[in-house]
C-alpha positions as CSV (number, residue, x, y, z in Angstrom):
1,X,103.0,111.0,73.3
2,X,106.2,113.1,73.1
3,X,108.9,113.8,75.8
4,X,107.6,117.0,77.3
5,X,103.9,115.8,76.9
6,X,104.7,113.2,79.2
7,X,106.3,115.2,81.8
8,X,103.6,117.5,81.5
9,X,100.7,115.5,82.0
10,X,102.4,113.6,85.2
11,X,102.9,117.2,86.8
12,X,99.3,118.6,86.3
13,X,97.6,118.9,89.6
14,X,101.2,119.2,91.4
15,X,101.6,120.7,94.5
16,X,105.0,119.8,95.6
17,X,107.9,118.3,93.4
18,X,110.9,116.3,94.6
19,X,113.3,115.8,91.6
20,X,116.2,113.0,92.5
21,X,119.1,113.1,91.0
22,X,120.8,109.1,91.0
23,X,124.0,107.9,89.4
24,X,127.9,107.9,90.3
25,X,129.4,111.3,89.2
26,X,132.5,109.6,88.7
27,X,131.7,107.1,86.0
28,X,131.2,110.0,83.0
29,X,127.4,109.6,81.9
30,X,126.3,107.2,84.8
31,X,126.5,110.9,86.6
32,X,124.0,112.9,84.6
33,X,121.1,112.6,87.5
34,X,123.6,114.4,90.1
35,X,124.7,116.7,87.3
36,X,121.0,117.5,86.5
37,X,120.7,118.8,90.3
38,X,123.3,120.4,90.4
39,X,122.1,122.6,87.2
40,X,119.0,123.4,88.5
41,X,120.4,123.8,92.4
42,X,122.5,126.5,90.4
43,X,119.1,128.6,89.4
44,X,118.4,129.0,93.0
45,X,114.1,127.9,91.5
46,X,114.2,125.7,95.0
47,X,111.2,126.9,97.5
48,X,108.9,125.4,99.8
49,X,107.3,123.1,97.4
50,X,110.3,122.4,94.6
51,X,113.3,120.2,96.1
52,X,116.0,118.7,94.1
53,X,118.2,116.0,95.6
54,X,121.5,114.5,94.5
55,X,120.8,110.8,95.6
56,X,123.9,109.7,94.6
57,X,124.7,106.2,93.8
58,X,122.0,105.1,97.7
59,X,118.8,106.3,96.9
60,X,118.0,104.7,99.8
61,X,119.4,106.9,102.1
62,X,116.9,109.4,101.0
63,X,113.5,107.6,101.8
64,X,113.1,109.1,104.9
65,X,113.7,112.7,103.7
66,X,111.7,112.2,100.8
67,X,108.6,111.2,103.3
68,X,109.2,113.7,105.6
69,X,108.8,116.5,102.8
70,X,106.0,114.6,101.3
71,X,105.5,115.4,98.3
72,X,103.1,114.8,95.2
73,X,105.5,114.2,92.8
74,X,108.8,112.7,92.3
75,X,111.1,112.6,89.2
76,X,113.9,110.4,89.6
77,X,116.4,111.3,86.7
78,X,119.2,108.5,86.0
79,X,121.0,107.2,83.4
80,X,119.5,104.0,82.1
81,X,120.3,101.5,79.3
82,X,117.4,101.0,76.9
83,X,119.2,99.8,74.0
84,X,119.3,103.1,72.4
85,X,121.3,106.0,70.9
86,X,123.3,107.8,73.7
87,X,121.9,110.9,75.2
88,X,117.5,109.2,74.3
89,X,115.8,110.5,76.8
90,X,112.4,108.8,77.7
91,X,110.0,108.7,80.8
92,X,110.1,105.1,81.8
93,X,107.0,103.9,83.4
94,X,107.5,102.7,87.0
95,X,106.5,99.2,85.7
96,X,108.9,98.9,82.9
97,X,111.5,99.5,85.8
98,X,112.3,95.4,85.2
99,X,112.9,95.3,81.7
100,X,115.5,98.2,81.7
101,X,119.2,98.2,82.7
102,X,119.8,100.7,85.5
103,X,123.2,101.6,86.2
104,X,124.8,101.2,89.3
105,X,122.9,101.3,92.2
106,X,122.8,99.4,95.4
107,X,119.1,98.9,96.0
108,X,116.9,97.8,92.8
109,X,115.2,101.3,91.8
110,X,111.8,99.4,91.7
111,X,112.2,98.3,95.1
112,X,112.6,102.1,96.0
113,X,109.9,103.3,94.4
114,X,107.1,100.4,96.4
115,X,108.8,101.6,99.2
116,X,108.1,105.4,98.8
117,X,104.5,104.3,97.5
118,X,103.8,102.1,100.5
119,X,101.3,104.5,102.6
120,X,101.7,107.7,100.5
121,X,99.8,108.8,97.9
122,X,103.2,109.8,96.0
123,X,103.5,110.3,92.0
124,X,106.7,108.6,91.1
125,X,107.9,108.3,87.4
126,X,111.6,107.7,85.7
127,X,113.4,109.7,83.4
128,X,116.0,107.7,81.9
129,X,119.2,108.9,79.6
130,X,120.7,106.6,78.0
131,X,124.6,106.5,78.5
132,X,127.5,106.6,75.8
133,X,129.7,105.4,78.5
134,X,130.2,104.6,82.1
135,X,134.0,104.7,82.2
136,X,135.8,106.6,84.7
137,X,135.4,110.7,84.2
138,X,134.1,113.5,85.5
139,X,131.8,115.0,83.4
140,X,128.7,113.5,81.3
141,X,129.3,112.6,77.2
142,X,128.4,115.6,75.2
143,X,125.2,113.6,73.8
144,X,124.5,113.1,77.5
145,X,125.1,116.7,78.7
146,X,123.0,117.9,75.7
147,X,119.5,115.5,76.7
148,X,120.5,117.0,80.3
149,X,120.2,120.3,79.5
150,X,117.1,119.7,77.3
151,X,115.2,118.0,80.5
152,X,116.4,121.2,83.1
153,X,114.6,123.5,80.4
154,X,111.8,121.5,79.5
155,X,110.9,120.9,83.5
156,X,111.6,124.9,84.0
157,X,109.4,125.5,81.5
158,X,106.4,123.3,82.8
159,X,107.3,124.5,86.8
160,X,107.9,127.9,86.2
């Protein structure tokens, strides 16, 4: 199942969406979730029911927000090493979180996720880009930027 199918399929029957932006916008690609909210803070799309957050590099400081919108669904967008060519983009199953390398973050993302799942009945998946580099810059690799823009207008297109 493609990409988009994926993405698709995990937002039928959704009511309100939280996408979460993670990653440190100072290390070049590591920075793509917070640039992906940024972008779609920037089409002024938020309402009642569609929130984007820029988590950061602390996640974790966002549970309680998260819970108190309660939402359906929750995309959290990060870069994440999967061995493949810079700028793959893939929805990474919440189970899988173990066997993948995810960038630099102070609380495990899996841990997270139980967290947000304990007592909800919260849809949580991944969407991980995989990095060129996570050297010191301010803006995403242009393979990066390019599977960024990609997900903004395939999740506009599903949403809107």
């Amino acid at each position: 199942m493609g990409f988009e199918s994926q993405l698709s399929d995990f937002l039928t029957d959704c009511e309100k969406l939280i996408v979460l932006g993670v990653g440190n916008e100072l290390k070049s690609d590591d920075g793509v979730g917070p640039f992906i909210i940024k972008k779609l803070k920037g089409e002024n799309i938020e309402n009642e029911n569609l929130l984007f957050i820029d988590a950061g590099t602390v996640p974790e400081n966002f549970t309680g927000k998260i819970r108190k919108e309660n939402p359906t669904h929750l995309i959290i967008v990060d870069a994440c090493l999967m061995d493949s060519n810079p700028g793959h983009m893939q929805v990474v199953d919440k189970k899988e979180f173990v066997n993948i390398g995810l960038s630099t973050h102070s609380m495990s993302l899996s841990f997270f996720v139980k967290y947000l799942e304990k007592d909800t009945e919260i849809r949580i998946i991944f969407v991980g880009i995989e990095p060129e580099t996570m050297d010191w810059g301010a803006n995403p690799t242009k393979e990066v930027e390019k599977s960024a823009n990609e997900f903004i207008e395939k999740l506009k297109g599903i949403i809107l």
